[in-house]
OpenMM code with the backbone's topology and positions (N, CA, C; nanometers):
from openmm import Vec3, app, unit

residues = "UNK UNK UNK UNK UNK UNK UNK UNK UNK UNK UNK UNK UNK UNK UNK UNK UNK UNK UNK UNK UNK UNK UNK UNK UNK UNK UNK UNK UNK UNK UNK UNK UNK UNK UNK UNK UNK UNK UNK UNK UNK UNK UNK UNK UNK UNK UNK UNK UNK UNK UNK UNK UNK UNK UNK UNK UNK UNK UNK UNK UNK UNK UNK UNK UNK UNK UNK UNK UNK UNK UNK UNK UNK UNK UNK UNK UNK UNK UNK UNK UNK UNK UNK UNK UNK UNK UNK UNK UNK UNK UNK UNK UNK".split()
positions = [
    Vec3(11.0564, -0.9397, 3.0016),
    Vec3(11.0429, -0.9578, 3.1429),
    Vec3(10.8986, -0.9291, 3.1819),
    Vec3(10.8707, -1.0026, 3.2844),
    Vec3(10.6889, -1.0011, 3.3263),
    Vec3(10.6878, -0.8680, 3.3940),
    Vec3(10.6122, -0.8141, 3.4421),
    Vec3(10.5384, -0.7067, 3.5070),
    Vec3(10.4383, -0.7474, 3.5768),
    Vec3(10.4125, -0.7514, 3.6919),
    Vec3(10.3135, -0.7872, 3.7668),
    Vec3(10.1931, -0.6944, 3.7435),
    Vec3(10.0584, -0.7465, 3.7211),
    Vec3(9.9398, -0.6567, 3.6849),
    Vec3(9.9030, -0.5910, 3.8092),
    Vec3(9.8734, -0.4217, 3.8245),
    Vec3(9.7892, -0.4232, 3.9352),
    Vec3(9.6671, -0.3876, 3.8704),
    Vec3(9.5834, -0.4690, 3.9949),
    Vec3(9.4660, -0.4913, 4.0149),
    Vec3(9.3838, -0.3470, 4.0350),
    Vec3(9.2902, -0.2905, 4.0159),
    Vec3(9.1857, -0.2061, 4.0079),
    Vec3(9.1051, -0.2241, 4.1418),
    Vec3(9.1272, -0.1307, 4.2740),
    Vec3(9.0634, -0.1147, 4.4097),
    Vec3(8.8940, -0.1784, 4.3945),
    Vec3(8.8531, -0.0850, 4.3026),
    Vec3(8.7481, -0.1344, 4.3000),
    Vec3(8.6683, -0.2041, 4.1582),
    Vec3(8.5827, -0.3203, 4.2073),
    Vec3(8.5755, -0.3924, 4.0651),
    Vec3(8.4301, -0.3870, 4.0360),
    Vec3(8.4174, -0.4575, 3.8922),
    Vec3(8.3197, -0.4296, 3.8469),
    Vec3(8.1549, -0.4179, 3.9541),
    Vec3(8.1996, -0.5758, 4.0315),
    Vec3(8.0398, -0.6381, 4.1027),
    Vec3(8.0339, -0.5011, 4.2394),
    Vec3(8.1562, -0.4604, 4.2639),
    Vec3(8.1094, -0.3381, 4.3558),
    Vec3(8.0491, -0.2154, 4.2893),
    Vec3(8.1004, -0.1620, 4.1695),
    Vec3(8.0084, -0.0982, 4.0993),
    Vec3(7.8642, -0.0947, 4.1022),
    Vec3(7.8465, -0.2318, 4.0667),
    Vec3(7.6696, -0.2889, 4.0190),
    Vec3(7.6266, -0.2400, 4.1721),
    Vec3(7.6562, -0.3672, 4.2904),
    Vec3(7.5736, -0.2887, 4.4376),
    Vec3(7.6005, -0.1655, 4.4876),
    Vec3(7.6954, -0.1111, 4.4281),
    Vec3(7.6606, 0.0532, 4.4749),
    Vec3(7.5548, 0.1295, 4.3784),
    Vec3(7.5497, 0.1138, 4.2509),
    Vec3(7.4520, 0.1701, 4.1672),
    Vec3(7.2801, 0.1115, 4.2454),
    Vec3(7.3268, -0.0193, 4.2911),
    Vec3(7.1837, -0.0388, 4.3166),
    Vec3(7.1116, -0.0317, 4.4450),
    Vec3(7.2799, 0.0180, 4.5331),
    Vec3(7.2375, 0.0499, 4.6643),
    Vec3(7.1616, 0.2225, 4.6395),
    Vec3(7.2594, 0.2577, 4.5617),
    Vec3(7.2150, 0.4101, 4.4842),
    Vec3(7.0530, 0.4263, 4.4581),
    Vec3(7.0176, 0.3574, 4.3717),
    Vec3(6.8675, 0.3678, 4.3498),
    Vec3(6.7836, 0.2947, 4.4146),
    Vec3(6.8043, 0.2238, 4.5017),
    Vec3(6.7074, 0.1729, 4.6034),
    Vec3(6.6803, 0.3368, 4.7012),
    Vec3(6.8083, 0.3590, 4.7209),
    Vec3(6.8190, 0.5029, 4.8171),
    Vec3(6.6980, 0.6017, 4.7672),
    Vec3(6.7518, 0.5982, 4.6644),
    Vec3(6.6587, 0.7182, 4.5458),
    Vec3(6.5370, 0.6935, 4.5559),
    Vec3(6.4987, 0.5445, 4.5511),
    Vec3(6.3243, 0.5081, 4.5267),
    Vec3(6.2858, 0.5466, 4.6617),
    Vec3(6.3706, 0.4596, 4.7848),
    Vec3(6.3249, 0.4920, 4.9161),
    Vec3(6.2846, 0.6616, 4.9747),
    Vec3(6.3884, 0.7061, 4.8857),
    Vec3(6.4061, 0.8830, 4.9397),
    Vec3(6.2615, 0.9170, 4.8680),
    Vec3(6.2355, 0.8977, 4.7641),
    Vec3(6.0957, 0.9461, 4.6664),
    Vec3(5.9731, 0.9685, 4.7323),
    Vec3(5.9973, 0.7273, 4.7788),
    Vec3(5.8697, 0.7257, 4.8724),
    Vec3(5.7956, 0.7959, 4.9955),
    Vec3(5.9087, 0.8333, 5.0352),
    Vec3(5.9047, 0.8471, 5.1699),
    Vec3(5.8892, 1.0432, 5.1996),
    Vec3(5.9237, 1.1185, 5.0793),
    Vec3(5.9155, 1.2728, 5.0409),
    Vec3(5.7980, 1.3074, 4.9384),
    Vec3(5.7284, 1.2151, 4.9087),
    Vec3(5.5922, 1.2299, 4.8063),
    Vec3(5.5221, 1.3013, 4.9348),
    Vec3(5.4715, 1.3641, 4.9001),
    Vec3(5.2927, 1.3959, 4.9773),
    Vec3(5.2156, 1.2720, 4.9821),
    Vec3(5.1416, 1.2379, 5.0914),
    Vec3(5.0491, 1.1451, 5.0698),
    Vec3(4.8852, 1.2018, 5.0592),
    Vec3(4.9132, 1.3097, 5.0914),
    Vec3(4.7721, 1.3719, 5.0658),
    Vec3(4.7209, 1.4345, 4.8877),
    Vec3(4.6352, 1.3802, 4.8863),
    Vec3(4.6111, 1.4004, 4.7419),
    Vec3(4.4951, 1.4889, 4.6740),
    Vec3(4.5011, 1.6164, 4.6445),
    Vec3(4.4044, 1.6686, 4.6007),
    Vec3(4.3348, 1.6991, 4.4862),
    Vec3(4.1863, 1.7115, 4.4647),
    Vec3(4.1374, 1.7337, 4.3378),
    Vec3(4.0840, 1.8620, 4.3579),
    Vec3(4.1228, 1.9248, 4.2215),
    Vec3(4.1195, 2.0867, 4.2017),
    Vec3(3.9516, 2.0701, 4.0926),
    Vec3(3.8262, 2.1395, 4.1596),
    Vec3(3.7073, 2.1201, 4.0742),
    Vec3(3.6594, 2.3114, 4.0176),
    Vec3(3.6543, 2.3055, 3.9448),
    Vec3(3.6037, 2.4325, 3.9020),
    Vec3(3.4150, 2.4998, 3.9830),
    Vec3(3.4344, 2.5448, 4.0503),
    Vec3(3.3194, 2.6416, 4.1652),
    Vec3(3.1987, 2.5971, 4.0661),
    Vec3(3.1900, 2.6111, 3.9543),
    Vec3(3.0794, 2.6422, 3.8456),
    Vec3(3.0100, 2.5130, 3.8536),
    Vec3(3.1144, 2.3952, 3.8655),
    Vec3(3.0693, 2.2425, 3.8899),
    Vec3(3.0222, 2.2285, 4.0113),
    Vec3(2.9776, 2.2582, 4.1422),
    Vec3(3.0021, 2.2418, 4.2383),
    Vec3(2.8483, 2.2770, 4.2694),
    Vec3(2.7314, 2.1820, 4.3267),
    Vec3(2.6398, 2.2083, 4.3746),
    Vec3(2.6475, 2.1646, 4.5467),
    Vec3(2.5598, 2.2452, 4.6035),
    Vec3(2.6221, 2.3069, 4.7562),
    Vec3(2.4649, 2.3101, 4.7973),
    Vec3(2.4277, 2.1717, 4.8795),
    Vec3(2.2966, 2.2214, 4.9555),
    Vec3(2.2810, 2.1602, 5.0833),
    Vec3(2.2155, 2.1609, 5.1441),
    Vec3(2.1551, 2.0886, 5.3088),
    Vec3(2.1072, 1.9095, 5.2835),
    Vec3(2.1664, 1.8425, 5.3873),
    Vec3(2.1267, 1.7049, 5.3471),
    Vec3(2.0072, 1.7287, 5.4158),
    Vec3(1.9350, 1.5651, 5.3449),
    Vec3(1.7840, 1.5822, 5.3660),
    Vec3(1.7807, 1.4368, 5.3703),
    Vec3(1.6518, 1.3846, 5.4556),
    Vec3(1.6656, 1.2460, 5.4621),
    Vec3(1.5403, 1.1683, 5.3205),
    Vec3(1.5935, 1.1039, 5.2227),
    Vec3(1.5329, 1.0218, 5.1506),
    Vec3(1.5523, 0.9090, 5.0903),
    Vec3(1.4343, 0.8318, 5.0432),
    Vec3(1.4595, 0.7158, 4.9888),
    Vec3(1.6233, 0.7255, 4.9005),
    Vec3(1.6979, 0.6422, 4.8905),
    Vec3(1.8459, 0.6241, 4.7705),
    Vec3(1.7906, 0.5059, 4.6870),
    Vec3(1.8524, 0.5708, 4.5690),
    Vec3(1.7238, 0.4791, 4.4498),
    Vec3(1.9016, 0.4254, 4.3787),
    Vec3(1.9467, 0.3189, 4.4366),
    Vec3(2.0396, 0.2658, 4.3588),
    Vec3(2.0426, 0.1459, 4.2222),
    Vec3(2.0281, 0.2035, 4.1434),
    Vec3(2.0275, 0.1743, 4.0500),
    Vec3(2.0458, 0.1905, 3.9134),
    Vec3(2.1069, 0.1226, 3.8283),
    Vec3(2.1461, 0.1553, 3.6732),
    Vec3(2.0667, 0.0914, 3.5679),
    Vec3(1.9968, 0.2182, 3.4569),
    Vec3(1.9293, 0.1835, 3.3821),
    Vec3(1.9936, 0.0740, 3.2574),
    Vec3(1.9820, 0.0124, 3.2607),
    Vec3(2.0652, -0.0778, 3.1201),
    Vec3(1.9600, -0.1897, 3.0350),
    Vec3(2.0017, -0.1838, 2.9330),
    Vec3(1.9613, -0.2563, 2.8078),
    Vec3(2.0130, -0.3660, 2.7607),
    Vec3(1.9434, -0.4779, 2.7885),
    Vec3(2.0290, -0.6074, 2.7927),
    Vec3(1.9827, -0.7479, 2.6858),
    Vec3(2.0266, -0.8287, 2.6794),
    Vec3(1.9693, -0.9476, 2.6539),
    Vec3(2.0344, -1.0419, 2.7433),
    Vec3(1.8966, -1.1647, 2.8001),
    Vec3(1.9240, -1.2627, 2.8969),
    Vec3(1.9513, -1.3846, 2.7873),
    Vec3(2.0489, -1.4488, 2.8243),
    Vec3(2.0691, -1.5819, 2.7617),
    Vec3(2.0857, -1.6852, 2.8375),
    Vec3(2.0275, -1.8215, 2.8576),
    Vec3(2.0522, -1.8959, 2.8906),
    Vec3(2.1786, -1.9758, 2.9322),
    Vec3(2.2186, -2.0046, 3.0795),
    Vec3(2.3837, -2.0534, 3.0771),
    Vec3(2.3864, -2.1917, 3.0202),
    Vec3(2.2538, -2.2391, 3.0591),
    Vec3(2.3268, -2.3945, 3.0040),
    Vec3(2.1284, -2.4264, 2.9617),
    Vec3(2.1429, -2.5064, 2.8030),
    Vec3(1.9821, -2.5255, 2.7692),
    Vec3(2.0032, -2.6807, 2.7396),
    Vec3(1.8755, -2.7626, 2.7437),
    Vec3(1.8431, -2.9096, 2.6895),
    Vec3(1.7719, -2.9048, 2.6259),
    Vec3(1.7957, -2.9756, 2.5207),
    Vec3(1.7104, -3.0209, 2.3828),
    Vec3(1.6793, -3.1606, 2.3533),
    Vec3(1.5483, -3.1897, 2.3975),
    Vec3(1.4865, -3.3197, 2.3842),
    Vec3(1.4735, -3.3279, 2.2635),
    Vec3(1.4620, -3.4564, 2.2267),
    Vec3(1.3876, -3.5437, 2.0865),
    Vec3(1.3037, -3.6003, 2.1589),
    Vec3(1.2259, -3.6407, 2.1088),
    Vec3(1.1069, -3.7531, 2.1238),
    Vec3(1.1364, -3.8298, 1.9759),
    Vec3(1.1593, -3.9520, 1.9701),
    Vec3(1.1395, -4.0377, 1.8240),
    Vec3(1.0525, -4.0679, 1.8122),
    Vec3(0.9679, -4.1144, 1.9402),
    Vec3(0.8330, -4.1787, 1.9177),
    Vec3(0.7265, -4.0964, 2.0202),
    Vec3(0.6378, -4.0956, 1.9817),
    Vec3(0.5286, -3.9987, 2.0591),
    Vec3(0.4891, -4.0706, 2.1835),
    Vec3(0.4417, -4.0190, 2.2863),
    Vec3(0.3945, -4.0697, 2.4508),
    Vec3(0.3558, -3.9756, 2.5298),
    Vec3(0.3818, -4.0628, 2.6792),
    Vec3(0.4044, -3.9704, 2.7736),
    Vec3(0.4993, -3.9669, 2.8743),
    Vec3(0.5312, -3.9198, 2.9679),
    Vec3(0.6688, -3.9327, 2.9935),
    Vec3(0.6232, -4.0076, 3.1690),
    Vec3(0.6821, -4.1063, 3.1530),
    Vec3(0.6269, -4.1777, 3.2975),
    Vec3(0.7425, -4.1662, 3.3924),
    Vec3(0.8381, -4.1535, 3.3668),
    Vec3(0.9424, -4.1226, 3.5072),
    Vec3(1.1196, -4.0239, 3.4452),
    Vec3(1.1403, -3.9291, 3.5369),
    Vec3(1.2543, -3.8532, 3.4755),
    Vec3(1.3698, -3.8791, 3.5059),
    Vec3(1.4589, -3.9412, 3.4128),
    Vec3(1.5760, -4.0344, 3.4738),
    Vec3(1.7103, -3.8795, 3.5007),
    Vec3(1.6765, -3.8193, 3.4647),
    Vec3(1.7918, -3.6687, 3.4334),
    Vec3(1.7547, -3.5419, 3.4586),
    Vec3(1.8353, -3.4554, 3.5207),
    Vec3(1.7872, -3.3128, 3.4996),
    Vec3(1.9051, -3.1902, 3.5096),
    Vec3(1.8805, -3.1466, 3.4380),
    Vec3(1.9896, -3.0560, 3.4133),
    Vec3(1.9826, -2.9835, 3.5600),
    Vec3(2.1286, -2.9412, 3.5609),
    Vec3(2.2072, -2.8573, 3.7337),
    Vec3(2.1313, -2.7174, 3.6921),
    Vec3(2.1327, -2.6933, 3.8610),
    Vec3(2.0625, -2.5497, 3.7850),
    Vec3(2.1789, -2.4862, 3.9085),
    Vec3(2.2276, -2.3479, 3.8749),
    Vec3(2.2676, -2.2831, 3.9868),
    Vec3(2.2047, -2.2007, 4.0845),
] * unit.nanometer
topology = app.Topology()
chain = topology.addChain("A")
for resn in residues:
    res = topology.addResidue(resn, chain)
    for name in ("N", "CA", "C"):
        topology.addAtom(name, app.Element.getBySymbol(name[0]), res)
């Protein structure tokens, strides 16, 4: 003889959006209870302490480089002359 199945109140897909109503809560609660103020702890010993003064600001970084060309042309000549009119010239930026 059959038995009618009962069904389980609550099912799997309500599970899933409550877990994820759950941790949305959690992330929201985090965001929103962090400190937004943020501090850096420096040791006194590091710490030079004087009167501003008005002078030149020398912005700049010493560096060691090599320049290379972005884009170069390399003529031939086959036959020797002079050059009477320039049909081309390379883009320059």
């Amino acid at each position: 003889m059959d038995r009618p199945i009962r069904r389980s109140r609550i099912s799997r897909a309500m599970l899933t959006r409550f877990a994820l109503l759950v941790a949305g809560a959690a992330v929201v609660g985090l965001l929103v209870m962090r400190p937004t103020e943020r501090t850096l702890r420096i040791e006194a010993a590091k710490l030079t302490i004087s009167t501003v003064v008005m002078a030149p600001f020398h912005d700049f970084i010493a560096l060691r480089g090599q320049v290379v060309p972005l884009g170069s042309v390399v003529l031939d000549a086959v036959l020797g002359g002079r050059v009477e009119a320039v049909f081309a010239e390379a883009a320059r930026n």
